[in-house]
C-alpha positions as CSV (number, residue, x, y, z in Angstrom):
1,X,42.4,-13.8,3.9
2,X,41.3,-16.4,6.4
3,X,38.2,-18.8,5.1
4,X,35.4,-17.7,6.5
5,X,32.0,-19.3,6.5
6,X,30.0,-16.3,5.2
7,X,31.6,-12.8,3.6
8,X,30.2,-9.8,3.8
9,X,29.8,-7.3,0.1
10,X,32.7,-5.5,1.3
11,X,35.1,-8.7,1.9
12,X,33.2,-10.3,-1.3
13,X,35.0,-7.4,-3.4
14,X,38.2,-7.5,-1.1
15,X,38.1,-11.6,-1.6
16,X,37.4,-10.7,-5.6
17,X,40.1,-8.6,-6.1
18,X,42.4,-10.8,-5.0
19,X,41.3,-13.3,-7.0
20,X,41.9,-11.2,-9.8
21,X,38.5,-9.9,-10.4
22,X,37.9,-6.2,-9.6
23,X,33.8,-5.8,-8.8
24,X,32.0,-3.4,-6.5
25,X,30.0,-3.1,-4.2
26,X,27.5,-1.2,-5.8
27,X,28.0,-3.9,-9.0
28,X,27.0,-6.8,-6.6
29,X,24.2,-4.5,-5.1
30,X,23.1,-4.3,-8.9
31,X,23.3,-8.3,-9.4
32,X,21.4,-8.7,-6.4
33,X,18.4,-6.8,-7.7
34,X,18.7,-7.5,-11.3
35,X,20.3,-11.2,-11.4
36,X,23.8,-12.5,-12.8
37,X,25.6,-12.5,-9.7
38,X,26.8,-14.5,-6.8
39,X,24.2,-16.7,-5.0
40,X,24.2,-15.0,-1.8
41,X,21.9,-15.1,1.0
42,X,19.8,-12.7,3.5
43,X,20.3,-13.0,7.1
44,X,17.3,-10.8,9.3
45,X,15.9,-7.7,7.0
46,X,18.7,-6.3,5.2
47,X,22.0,-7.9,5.6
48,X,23.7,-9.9,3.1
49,X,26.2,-12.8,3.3
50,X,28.2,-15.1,0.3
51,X,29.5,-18.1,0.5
52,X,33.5,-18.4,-0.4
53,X,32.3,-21.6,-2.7
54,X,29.3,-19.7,-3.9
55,X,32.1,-17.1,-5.3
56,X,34.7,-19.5,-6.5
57,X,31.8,-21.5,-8.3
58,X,30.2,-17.9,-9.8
59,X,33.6,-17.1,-11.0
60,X,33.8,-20.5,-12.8
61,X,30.1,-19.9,-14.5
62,X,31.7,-16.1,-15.7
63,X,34.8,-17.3,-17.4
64,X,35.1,-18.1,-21.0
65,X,36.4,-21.3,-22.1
66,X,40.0,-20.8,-23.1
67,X,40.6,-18.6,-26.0
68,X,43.8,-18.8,-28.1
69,X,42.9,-15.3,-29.9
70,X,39.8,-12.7,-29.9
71,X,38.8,-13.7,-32.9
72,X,37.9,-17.2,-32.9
73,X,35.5,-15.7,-29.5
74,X,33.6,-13.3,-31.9
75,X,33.7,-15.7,-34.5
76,X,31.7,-18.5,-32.5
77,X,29.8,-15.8,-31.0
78,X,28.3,-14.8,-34.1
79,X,28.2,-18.3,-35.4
80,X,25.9,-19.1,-33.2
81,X,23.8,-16.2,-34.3
């Protein structure tokens, strides 16, 4: 996909997908209303655009740190608890 300057939900999931990350439209709809998501922005009333460095930087934020086995994650998950 050509860079583009701002990405529409539908090329935000195609963009996603190829990165590896398989989200929806309706899932970016949800983190729109309830948080968690992509910063994004509103142009006029209704539509709504991303930022490819926005996404990339998201992504980033999402990821764990590197994991060498599932249980050292829950383990420092409940440590923490």
């Amino acid at each position: 996909m050509s860079q583009k300057k701002y990405l529409s939900r539908k090329e935000v999931c195609s963009y996603l997908i190829e990165q590896g990350i398989n989200v929806s439209i309706s899932q970016l709809t949800k983190y729109a209303t309830y948080g968690g998501g992509p910063q994004y922005f509103k142009f006029g009333n209704k539509r709504v655009l991303y930022k490819p460095e926005d996404l990339e930087a998201w992504i980033q934020k999402s990821l764990s740190k590197p994991l060498t086995s599932s249980s050292n994650y829950i383990f420092k998950e409940n440590k923490n608890d």
